[in-house]
GUSE-954194 format. One record per residue (C-alpha): x, y, z. Coordinates in pm, whole numbers, padded with zeros to 5 digits, always signed. Layout:
XYZ...
***
This chain:
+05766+11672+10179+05652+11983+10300+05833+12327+10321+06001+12273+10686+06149+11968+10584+06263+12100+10241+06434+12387+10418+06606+12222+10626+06778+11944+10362+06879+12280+10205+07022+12419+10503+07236+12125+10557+07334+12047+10218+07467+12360+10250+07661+12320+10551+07778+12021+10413+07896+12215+10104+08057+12482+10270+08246+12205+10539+08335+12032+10250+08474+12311+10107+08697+12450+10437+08838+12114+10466+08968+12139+10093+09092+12460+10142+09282+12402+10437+09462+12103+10276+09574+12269+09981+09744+12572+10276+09857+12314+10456+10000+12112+10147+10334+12099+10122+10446+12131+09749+10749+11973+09811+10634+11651+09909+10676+11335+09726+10582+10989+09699+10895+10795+09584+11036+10471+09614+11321+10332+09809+11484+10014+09909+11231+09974+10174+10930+10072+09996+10704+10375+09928+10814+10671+10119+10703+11065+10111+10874+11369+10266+10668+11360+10568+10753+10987+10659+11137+11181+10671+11046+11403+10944+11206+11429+11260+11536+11400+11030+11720+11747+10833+11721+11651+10468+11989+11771+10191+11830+11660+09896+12003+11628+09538+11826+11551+09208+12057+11357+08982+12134+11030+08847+12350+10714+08878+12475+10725+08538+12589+11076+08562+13027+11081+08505+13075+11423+08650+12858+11689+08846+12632+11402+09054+12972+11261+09195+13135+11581+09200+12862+11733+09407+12779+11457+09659+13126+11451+09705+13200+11789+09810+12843+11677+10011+12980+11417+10197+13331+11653+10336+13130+11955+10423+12912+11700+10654+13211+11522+10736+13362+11827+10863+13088+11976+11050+13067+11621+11220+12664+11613+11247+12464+11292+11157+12128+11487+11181+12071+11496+10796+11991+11271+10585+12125+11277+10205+11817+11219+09947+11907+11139+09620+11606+11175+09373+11697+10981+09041+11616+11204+08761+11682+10884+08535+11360+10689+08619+11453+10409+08294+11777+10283+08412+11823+10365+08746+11583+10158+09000+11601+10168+09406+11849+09909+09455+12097+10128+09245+12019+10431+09385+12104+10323+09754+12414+10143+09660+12521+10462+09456+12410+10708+09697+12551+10541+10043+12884+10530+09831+12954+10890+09918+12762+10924+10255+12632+10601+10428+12321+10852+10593+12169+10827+10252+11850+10755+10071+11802+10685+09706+11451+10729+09581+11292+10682+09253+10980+10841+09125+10751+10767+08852+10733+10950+08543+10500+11176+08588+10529+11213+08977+10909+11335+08859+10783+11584+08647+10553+11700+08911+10863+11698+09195+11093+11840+08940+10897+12144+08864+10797+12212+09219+11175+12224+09337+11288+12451+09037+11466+12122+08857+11513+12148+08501+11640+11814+08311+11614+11679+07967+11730+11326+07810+11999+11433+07555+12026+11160+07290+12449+11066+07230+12478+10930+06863+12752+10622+06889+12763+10606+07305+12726+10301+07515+12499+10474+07728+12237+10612+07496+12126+10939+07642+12261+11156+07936+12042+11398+08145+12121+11727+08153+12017+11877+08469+11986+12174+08682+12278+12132+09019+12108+12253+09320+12100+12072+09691+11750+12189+09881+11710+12199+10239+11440+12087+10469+11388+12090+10809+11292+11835+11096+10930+11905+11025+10956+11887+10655+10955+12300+10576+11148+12418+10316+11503+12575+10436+11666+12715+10156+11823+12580+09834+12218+12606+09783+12300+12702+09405+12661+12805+09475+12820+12433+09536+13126+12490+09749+13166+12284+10075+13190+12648+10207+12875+12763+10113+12735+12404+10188+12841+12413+10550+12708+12784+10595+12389+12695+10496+12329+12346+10676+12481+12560+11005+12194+12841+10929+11963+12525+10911+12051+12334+11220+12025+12695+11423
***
């Protein structure tokens, strides 16, 4: 090969390289760390294939006896009450051994029938969990029926049409729910 030939293969490995390299970069900024991949009732599913929809979603699980029902309760009246069908309710299961799709829908559409269960693998949990803030751990119960609870972190998150984190509601009033999904729909 001589020189002229050499230099150029350089020159475009280069380019390649540095192309390569841009197109990384921009999807990492243009990553959205709170996507998912989950599964429903109809399959896999990720944040984006919600778009065009405001999500409330709520980490949580089916075996839960008080905050879950207590929370997508007060859910379902401050929707009720603001009387718009322009969110959807996304429960993530935060119980990935006993709960499974089927359950989660069922339990979910209980409270609000505009309502998606979704369950996550293991490790795509963790990954979800962390990214939204969610703190949960399997507490063993010595003589119980049910084994273990989950102790969990009670927060709904909000996201917009387009998928963009809104804001996340810690104080769980359906006051303070209906504020914020009002500053949302603005």
């Amino acid at each position: 090969m001589n020189s002229k030939i050499k230099a150029f293969v350089i020159i475009l490995s280069f380019i390649a390289i540095v192309c390569v390299s841009f197109a990384i970069t921009l999807r990492i900024l243009h990553s959205n760390k709170y996507d998912f991949s989950a599964t429903s009732t109809n399959g896999n599913i990720t944040l984006q294939d919600l778009n065009g929809k405001y999500k409330i979603i709520y980490f949580g699980y089916t075996f839960c006896p008080d905050i879950c029902p207590l929370t997508l309760g007060i859910l379902k009246e401050a929707l009720d009450e603001i009387e718009n069908n322009d969110f959807l309710v996304v429960f993530i299961s935060l119980d990935p051994e006993r709960d499974t799709p089927q359950i989660l829908q069922e339990y979910v559409e209980f409270f609000y029938p505009n309502s998606l269960g979704l369950w996550l693998e293991s490790n795509e949990l963790q990954r979800v969990a962390k990214n939204y803030g969610i703190k949960y751990e399997n507490i063993m119960l010595r003589d119980s029926a049910i084994d273990y609870s989950v102790a969990h972190s009670s927060a709904l998150f909000l996201i917009d049409e387009n998928g963009k984190f809104v804001g996340k509601i810690t104080n769980l009033t359906k006051e303070e729910i209906q504020d914020a999904i009002k500053k949302t729909i603005k």
